[in-house]
NUBA-342586 format. One record per residue (C-alpha): z negated, y, x negated. Coordinates in steps of 0.2 Angstrom, whole numbers, plus 5000, padded with zeros to 4 digits. Layout:
ZYX/...
END
This chain:
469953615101/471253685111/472353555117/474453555121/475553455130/477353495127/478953435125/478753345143/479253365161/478053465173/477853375192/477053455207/477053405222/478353565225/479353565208/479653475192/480153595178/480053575156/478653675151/477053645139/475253645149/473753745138/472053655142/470453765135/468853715138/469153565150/470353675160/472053705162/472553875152/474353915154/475853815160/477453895150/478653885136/478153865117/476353885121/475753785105/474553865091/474053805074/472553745078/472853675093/473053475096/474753425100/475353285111/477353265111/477653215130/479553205126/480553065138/478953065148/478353165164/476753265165/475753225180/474153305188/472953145187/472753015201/471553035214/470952865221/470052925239/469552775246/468552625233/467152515235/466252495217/464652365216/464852365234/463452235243/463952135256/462552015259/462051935246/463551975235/464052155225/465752205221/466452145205/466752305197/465452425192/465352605189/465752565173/467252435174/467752535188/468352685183/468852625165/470052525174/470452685185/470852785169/472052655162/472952655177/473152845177/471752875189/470453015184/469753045200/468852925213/467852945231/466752795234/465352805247/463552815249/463152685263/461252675271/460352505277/460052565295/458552635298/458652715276/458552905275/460152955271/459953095257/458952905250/460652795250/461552965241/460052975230/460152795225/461852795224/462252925214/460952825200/462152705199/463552795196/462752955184/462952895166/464152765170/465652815177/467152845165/467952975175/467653085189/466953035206/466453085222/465753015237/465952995257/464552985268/464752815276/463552865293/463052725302/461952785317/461552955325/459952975322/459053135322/458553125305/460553085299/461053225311/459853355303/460153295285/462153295288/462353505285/461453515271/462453355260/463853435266/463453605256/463053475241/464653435239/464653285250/466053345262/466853205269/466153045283/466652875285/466552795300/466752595307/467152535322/466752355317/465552255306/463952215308/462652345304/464152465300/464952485316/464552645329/464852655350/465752795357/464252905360/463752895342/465552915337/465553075347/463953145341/464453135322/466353195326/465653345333/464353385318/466053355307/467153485317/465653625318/465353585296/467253585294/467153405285/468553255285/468053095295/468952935285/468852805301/469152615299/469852575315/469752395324/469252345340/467752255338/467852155354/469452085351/469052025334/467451935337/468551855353/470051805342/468951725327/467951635339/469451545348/470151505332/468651435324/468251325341/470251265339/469851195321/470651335314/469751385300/470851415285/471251595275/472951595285/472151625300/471551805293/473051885301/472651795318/470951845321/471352035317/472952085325/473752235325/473252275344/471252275337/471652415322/472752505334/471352525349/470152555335/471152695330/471652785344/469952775353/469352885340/470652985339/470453005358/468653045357/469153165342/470253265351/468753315364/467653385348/469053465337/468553345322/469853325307/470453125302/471053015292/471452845298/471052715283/472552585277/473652605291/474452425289/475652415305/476852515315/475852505331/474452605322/475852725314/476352765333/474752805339/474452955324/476253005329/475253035346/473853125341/475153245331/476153265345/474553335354/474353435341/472753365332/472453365313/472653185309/472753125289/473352935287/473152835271/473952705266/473752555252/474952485240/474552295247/475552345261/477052415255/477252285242/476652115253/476652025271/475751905277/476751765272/475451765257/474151705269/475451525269/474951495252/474551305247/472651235248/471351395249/472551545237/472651645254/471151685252/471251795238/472151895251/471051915264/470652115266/470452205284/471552245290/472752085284/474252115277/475852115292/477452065293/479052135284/479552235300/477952335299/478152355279/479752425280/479152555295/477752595282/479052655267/479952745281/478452845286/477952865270/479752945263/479653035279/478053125273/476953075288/475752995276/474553095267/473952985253/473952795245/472352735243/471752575235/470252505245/470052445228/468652305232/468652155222/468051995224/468051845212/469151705219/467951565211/466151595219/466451725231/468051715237/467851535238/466251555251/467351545266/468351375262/467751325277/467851465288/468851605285/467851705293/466451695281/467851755264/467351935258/468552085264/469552165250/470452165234/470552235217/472152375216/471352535207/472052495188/473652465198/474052575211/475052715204/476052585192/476752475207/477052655218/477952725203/479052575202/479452505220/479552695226/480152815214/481152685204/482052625218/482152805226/481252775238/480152915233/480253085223/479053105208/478553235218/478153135236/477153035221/476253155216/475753215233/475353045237/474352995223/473453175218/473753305227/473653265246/472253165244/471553315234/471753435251/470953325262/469653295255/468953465248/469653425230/470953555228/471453675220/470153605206/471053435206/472853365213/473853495204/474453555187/473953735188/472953865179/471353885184/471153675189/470253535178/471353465163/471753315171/473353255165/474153105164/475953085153/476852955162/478152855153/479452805163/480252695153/478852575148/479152405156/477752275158/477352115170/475452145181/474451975173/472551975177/472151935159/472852095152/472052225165/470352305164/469652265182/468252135181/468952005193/469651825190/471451865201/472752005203/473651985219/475152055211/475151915197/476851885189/477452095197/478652185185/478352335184/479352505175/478352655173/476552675166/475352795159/475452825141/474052935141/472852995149/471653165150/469953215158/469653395156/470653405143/469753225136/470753075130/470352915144/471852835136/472752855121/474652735117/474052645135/472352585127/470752655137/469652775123/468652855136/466652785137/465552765153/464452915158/465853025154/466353045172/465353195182/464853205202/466253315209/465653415222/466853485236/467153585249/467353605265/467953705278/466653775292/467253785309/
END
């Protein structure tokens, strides 16, 4: 059955205009006045806004890290993705070194097929420069795996300069996006063992032993060694001003440069690290959280459009159990947070409802930048004939407080517990499918698909 949504304001990342959008066969029809037909189904948007559906380009899903797996599955994953009003995610497909790659995408995507509630695609995390992940890179890269993510720290994860350069020049000649965590491996490992040999071993040390000088070098070496091979970026949760001044570098010399973003640090400092006892702990994520000054420098830029995207880096870990591993050595608490259900809820509210954003700098944001740079668009990111039915009628009026016990991600904490928030997803479509219908989550796991996307040959 044809489906309608009218009554309801249009937003672009250009425009926002009345008009009803005509989905047929999982794709968006027509976008125009009185387009409802007897026969069709009829959703009355009226007081809300009509937005393209979220695009969450940067989550870890049953990620493993040792011994221990990401709380949420494919399955809780992207149901809680859906409630939030997100109907599109790029996780990653990340080898053991020494694993065939095309074997950690196969692997991968079993884990995810059958499961995943709504749309997905994946980066290729590389981890060496083999000639065997060299020779399989092109031919992913037609597949639909069109993006690379890179580390400059971590064991088992992170890559020298001359493997860094190899892979950034197989990026530029396939025409692919390189998503880069940046941090100055050196000057990590030097900083967490002076503080541990001090007796400093509690979660608000985080902070100290990854400062902003380590992300920023991380960074700007690999925009440096990008520049020589021509290779697209996008610099991962940017949390500081010192890192946002080096991609205003690389512009300036005129390289193509993406920078993401995370809600965690628009919204919180690193004064959450002073909590009492071992609660910092549920905020340690890399890079840590900053100070106020650096917050504020972050909505700047972001008003100022020289972000591309907000991202969660959705990766949650259960305070009790795993979190709780490093109560002795902060060095030894698992990296990340949950924020996928609750990314475009708290942007919506601390940016457009407090005008520090358009709806349309949110959309751009949170569908439709992230959609270009990764090869997504014009299929997703945008309310347009022609692209998936992906739809999302967004209330602005509903009001509710963020509690742990009332969200859909499978982890014992929220680190925005307590946050009011005004503005949520009422419902919710995937190609033209109800995910969630009056704010409640109707979709099922496996209706998700593999997206493939393009890329850009040089």
């Amino acid at each position: 059955m044809d489906l309608v949504v009218v009554n309801g304001l249009v937003v672009t990342a250009d425009a926002q205009f009345k008009a009803d959008v005509l989905c047929r066969q999982g794709r968006i029809s027509a976008i125009g006045d009185n387009l409802f037909r007897q026969g069709m189904e009829k959703i009355d948007a009226a007081g809300c806004y009509v937005l393209p559906g979220g695009i969450d380009a940067h989550v870890h899903l049953q990620m493993p890290v040792g011994d221990l797996v990401s709380t949420d599955d494919f399955g809780s994953g992207t149901a809680a993705a859906a409630c939030g009003g997100t109907t599109t995610i790029v996780d990653f497909a990340t080898p053991e070194r020494g694993q065939a790659l095309e074997e950690a995408v196969r692997l991968r995507r079993a884990e995810a097929d059958g499961q995943a509630a709504i749309d997905y695609g994946l980066h290729l995390a590389l981890v060496d420069d083999s000639e065997e992940t060299l020779a399989a890179l092109p031919g992913l890269v037609r597949a639909g795996y069109s993006s690379f993510k890179i580390y400059t720290v971590y064991d088992g994860l992170y890559l020298e300069d001359p493997a860094i350069l190899r892979l950034l020049q197989v990026a530029a000649e396939q025409g692919v996006t390189v998503l880069v965590h940046g941090e100055n491996r050196a000057i990590v490992d030097y900083c967490t063992q002076r503080l541990l040999q001090a007796g400093h071993s509690a979660p608000r040390y985080h902070p100290q032993a990854r400062p902003a000088a380590a992300e920023a070098e991380g960074a700007a070496r690999v925009m440096a060694l990008a520049q020589v091979t021509g290779a697209t970026l996008c610099i991962a949760h940017v949390s500081c001003e010192q890192v946002l001044e080096e991609v205003r570098r690389a512009r300036a010399r005129g390289q193509a440069v993406h920078a993401e973003t995370c809600p965690h640090y628009l919204l919180l400092t690193q004064e959450e690290y002073e909590r009492p006892g071992f609660e910092g702990a549920k905020y340690v994520l890399t890079p840590p959280l900053r100070s106020e000054v650096d917050r504020e420098a972050l909505w700047q830029a972001l008003a100022a459009g020289e972000f591309q995207q907000v991202s969660t880096d959705h990766c949650p870990w259960n305070y009790a159990a795993q979190k709780e591993r490093g109560r002795e050595n902060f060095a030894l608490i698992p990296n990340g947070a949950a924020g996928i259900e609750t990314r475009l809820p708290l942007l919506w509210s601390e940016g457009v409802g407090r005008g520090r954003l358009s709806p349309e700098q949110f959309v751009q944001l949170t569908a439709s930048g992230p959609a270009r740079a990764f090869g997504l668009y014009p299929r997703k990111g945008v309310l347009a004939p022609g692209a998936d039915a992906d739809i999302v009628v967004w209330d602005p009026h509903r009001r509710l407080t963020l509690r742990a016990a009332d969200l859909h991600q499978r982890v014992d904490y929220c680190p925005y517990e307590g946050w009011p928030v005004q503005g949520y997803p009422r419902d919710v479509f995937l190609r033209g499918r109800p995910l969630v219908r009056g704010g409640q989550f109707v979709g099922e796991p496996g209706g998700g698909r593999f997206v493939e996307r393009s890329s850009q040959p040089a």
